[in-house]
Short mmCIF file of the C-alpha atoms (twelve columns), coordinates in Angstrom:
data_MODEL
# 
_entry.id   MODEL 
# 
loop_
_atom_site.group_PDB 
_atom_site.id 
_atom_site.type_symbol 
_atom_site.label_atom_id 
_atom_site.label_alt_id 
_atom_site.label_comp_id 
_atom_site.label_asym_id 
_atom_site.label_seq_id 
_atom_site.Cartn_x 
_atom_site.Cartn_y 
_atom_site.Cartn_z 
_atom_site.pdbx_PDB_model_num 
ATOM 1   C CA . UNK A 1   -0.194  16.305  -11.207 1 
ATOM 2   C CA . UNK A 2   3.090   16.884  -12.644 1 
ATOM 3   C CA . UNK A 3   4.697   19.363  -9.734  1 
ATOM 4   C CA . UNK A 4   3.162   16.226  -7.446  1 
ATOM 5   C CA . UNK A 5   4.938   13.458  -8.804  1 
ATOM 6   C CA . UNK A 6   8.212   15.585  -8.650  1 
ATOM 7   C CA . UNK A 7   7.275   16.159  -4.880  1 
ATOM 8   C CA . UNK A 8   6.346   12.369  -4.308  1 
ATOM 9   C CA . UNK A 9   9.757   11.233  -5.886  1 
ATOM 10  C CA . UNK A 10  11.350  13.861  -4.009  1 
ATOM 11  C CA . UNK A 11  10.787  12.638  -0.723  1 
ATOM 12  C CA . UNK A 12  10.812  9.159   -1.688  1 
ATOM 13  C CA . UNK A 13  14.279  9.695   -2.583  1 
ATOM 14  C CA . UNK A 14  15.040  11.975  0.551   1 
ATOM 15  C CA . UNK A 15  13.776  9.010   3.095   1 
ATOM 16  C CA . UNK A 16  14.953  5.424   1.104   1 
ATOM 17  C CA . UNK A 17  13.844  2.779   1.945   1 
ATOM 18  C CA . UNK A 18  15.241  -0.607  3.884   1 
ATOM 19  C CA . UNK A 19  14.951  -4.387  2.057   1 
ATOM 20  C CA . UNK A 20  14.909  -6.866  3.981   1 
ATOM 21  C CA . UNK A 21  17.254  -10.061 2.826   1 
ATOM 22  C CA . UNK A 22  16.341  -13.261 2.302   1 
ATOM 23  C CA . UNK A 23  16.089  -15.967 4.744   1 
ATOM 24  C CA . UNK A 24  14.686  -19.578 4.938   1 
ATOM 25  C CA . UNK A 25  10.687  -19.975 4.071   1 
ATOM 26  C CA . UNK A 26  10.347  -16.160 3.404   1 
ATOM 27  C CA . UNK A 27  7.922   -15.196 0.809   1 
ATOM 28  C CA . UNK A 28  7.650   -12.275 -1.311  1 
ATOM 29  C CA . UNK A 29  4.966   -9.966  -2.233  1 
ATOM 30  C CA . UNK A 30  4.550   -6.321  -4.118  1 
ATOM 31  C CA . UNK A 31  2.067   -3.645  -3.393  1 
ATOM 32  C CA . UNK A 32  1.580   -0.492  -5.121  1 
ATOM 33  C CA . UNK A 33  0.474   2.929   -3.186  1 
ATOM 34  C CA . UNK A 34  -0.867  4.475   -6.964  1 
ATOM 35  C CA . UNK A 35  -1.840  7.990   -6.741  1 
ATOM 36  C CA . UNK A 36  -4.331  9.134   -8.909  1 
ATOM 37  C CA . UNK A 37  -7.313  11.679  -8.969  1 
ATOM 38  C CA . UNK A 38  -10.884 11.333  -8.625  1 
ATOM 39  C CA . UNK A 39  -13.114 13.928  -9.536  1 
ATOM 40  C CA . UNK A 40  -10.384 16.485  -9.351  1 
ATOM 41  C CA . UNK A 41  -8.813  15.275  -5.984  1 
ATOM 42  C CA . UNK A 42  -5.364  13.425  -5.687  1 
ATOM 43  C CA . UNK A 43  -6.340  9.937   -4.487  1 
ATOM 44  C CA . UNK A 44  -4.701  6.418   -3.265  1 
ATOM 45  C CA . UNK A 45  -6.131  3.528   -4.300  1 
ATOM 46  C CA . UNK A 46  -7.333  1.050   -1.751  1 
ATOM 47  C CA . UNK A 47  -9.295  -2.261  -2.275  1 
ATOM 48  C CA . UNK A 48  -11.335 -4.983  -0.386  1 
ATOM 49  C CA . UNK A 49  -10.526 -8.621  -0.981  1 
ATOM 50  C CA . UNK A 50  -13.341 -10.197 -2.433  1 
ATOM 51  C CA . UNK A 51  -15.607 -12.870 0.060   1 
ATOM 52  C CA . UNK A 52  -13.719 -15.640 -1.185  1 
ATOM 53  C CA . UNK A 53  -10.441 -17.248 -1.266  1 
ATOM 54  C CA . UNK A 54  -6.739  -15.715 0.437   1 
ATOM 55  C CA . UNK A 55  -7.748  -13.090 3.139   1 
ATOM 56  C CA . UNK A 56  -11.667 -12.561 2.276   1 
ATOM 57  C CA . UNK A 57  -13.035 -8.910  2.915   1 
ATOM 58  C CA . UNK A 58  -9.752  -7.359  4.017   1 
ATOM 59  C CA . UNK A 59  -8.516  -3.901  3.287   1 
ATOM 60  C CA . UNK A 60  -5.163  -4.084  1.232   1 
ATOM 61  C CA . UNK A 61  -3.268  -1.980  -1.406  1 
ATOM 62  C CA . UNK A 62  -3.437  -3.879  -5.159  1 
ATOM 63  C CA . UNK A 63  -0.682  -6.402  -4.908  1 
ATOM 64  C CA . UNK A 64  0.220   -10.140 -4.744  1 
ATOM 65  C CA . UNK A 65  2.867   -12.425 -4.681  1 
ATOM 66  C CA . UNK A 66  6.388   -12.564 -6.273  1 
ATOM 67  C CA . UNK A 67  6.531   -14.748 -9.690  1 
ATOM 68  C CA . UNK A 68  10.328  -16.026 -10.178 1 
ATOM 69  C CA . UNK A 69  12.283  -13.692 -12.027 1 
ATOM 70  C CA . UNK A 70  10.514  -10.981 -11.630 1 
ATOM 71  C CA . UNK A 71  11.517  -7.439  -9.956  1 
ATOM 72  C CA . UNK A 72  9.502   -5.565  -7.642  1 
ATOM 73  C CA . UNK A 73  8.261   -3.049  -9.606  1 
ATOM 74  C CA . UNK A 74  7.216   -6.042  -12.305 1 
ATOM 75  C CA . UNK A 75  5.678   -7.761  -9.650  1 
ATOM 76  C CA . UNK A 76  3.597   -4.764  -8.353  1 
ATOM 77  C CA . UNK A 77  2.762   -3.458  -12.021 1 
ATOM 78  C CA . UNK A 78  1.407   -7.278  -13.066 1 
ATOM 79  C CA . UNK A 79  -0.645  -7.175  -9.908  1 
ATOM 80  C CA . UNK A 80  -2.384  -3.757  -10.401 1 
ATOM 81  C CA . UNK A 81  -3.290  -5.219  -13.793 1 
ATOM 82  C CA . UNK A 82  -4.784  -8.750  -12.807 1 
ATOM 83  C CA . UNK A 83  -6.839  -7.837  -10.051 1 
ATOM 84  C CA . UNK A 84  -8.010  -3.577  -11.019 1 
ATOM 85  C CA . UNK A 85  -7.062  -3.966  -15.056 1 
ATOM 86  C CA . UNK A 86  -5.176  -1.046  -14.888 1 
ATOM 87  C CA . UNK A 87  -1.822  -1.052  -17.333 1 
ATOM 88  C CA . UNK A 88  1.106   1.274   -15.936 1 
ATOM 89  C CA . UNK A 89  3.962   1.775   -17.435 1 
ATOM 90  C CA . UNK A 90  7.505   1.246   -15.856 1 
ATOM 91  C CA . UNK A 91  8.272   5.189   -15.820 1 
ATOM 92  C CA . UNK A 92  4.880   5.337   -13.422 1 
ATOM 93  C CA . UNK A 93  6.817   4.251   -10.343 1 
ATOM 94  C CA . UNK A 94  8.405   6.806   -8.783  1 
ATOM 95  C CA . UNK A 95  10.058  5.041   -6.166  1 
ATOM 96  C CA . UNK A 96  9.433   2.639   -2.973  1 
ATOM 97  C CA . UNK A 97  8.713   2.077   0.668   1 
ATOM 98  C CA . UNK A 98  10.433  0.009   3.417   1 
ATOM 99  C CA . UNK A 99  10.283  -3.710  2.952   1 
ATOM 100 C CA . UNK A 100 7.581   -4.688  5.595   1 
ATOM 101 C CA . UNK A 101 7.568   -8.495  7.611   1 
ATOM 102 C CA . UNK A 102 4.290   -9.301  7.610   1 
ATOM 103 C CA . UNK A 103 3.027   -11.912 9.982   1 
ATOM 104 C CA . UNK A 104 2.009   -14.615 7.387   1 
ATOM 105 C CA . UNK A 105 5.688   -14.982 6.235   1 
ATOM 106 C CA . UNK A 106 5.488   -12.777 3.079   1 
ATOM 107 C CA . UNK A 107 7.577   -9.686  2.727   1 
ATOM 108 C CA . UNK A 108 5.852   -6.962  1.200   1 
ATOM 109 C CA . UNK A 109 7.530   -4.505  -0.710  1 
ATOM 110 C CA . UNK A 110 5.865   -1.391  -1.356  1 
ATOM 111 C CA . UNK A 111 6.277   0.603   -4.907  1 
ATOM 112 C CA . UNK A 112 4.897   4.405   -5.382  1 
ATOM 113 C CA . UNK A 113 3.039   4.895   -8.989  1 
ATOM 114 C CA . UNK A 114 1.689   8.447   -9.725  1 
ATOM 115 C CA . UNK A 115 0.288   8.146   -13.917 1 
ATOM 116 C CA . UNK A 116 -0.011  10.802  -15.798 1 
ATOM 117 C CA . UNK A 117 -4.065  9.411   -16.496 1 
ATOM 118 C CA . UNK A 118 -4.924  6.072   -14.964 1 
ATOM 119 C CA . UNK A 119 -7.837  5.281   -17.385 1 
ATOM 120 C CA . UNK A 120 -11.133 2.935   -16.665 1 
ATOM 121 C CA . UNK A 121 -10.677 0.811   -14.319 1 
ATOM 122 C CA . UNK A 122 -12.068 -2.942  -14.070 1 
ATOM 123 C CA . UNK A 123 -12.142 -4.687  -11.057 1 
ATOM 124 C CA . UNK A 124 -11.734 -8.536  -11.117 1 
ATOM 125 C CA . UNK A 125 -14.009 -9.896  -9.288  1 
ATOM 126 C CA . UNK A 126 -12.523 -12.886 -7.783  1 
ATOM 127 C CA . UNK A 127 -10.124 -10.987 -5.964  1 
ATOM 128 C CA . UNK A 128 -11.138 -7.276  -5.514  1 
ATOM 129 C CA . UNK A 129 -14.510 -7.296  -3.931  1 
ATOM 130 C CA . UNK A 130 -14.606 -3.258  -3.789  1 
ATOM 131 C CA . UNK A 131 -12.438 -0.326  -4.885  1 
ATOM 132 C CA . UNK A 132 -12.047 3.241   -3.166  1 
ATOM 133 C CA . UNK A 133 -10.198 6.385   -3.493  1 
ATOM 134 C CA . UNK A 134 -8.972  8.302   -0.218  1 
ATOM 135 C CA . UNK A 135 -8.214  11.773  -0.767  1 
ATOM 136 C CA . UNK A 136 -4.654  12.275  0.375   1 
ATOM 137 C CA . UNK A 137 -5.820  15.102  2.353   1 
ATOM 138 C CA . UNK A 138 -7.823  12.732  4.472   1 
ATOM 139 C CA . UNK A 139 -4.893  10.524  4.474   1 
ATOM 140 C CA . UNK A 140 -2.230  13.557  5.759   1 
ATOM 141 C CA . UNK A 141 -5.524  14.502  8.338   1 
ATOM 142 C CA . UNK A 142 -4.511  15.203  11.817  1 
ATOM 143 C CA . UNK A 143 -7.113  13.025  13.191  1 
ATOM 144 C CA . UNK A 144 -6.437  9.489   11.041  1 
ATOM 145 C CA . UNK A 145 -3.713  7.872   13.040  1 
ATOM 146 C CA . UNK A 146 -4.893  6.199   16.548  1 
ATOM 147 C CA . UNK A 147 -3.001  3.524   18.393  1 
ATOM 148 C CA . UNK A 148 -5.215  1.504   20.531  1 
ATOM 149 C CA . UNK A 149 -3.474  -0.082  23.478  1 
ATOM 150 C CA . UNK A 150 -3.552  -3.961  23.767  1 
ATOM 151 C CA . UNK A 151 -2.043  -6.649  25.472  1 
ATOM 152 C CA . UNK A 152 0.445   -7.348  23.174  1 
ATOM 153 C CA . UNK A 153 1.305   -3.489  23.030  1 
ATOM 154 C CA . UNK A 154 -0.147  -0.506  20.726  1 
ATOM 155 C CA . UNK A 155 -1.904  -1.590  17.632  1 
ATOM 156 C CA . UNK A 156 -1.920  1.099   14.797  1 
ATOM 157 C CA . UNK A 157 -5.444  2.159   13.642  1 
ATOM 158 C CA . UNK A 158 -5.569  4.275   10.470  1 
ATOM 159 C CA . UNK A 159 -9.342  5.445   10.542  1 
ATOM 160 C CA . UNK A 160 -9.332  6.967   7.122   1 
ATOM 161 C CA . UNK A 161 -13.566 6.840   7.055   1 
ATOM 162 C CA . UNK A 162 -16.765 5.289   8.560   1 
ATOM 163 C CA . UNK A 163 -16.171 1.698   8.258   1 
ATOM 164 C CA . UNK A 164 -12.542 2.144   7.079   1 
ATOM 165 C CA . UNK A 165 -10.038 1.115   9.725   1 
ATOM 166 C CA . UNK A 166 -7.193  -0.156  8.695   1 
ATOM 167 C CA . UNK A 167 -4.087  -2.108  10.780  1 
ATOM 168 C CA . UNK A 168 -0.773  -3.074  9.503   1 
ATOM 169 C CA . UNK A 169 0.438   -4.552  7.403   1 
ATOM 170 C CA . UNK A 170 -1.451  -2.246  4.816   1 
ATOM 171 C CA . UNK A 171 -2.229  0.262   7.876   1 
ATOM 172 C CA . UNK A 172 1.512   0.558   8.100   1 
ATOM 173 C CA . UNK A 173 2.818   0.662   4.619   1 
ATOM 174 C CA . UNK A 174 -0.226  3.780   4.546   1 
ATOM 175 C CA . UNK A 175 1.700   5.333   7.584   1 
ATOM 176 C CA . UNK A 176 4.527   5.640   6.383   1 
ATOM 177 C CA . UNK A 177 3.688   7.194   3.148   1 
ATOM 178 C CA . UNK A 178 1.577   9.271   5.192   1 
ATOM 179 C CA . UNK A 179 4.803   10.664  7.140   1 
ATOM 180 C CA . UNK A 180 7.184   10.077  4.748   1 
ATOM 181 C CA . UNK A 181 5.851   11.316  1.366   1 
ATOM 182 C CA . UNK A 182 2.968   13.349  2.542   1 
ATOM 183 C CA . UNK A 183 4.158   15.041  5.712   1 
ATOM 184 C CA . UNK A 184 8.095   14.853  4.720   1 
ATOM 185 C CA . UNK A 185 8.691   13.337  8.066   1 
ATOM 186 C CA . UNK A 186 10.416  10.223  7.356   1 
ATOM 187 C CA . UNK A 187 9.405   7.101   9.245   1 
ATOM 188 C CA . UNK A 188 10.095  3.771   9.770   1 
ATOM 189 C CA . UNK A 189 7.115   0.858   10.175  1 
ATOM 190 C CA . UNK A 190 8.322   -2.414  10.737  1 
ATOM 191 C CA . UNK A 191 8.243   -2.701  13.737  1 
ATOM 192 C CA . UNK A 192 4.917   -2.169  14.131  1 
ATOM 193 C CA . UNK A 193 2.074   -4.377  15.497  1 
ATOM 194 C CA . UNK A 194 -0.243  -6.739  13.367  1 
ATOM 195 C CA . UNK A 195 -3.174  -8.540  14.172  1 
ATOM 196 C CA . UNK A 196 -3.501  -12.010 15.231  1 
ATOM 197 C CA . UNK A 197 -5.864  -12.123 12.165  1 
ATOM 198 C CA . UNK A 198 -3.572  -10.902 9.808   1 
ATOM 199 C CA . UNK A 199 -1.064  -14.560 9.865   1 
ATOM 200 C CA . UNK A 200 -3.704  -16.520 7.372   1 
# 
């Protein structure tokens, strides 16, 4: 895992990343892409929202909204804790991903964590109705990134398993750690399509 992280900050350093400013009635959020291994096999993390409350059922990286005062990687780190119980330290994020304007008015910045051990984890379950671990080979696979035509122009379709599509804004945020960490072909996202569905 070590010669990994050294890799992932690597290229996170190599491609940057953009932040967006503020501007009236924006919102902010964090999300962490936290690589880990399961059963020998470097994994991300990826939830489903719990049937109830903001966003039920949808795919999304561990994250939530901004608290005043704190910092992005706070924000991200707090998050990972309330909804999977997992306690990172500061030194665990390597580095971060372009801002990303979601539809619902929140910015979402993205933070890269690789731990040295990530420990048990425990799930709250009023948020985090599932958790799952995609291999990052599956994630780098040539066959995971599909952009189905529409009239409002291509939507991005990350099909990372059976039952497991996922669009922007986590679809995105995926892609370009995909290109940009994975691959070492940086890329930027923000422009991409969301679904109508994604605004709530």
């Amino acid at each position: 895992m070590r010669e990994r992280r050294q890799q992932i900050a690597q290229r996170l350093t190599e491609s940057g990343h953009v932040e967006i400013g503020d501007s009236p009635g924006m919102r902010r959020a964090s999300v962490v892409v936290c690589v880990t291994e399961q059963d020998g096999e470097p994994c991300v993390l990826l939830i489903r929202r719990a049937m109830r409350g903001r966003n039920p059922g949808q795919w999304a990286l561990p994250g939530g909204r901004r608290e005043p005062g704190e910092t992005v990687e706070q924000t991200a780190l707090r998050e990972l804790h309330e909804e999977l119980g997992v306690a990172l330290a500061p030194a665990d994020v390597l580095g971060r991903l372009d801002d990303f304007p979601a539809f619902s008015g929140f910015v979402i910045s993205p933070v890269v964590a690789v731990p040295e051990s990530l420990g048990p984890l425990a799930p709250n379950p009023d948020e985090v109705g599932s958790v799952h671990h995609i291999p990052l080979a599956r994630l780098a696979a040539d066959d995971v990134v599909h952009f189905l035509d529409t009239p409002q122009g291509p939507l991005l379709q990350m099909r990372l398993g059976p039952g497991t599509t996922i669009h922007a804004p986590t679809g995105a945020i995926l892609l370009q750690f995909r290109e940009s960490v994975l691959l070492g072909n940086p890329l930027r996202v923000a422009d991409l399509l969301q679904p109508d569905w994604t605004i709530s």
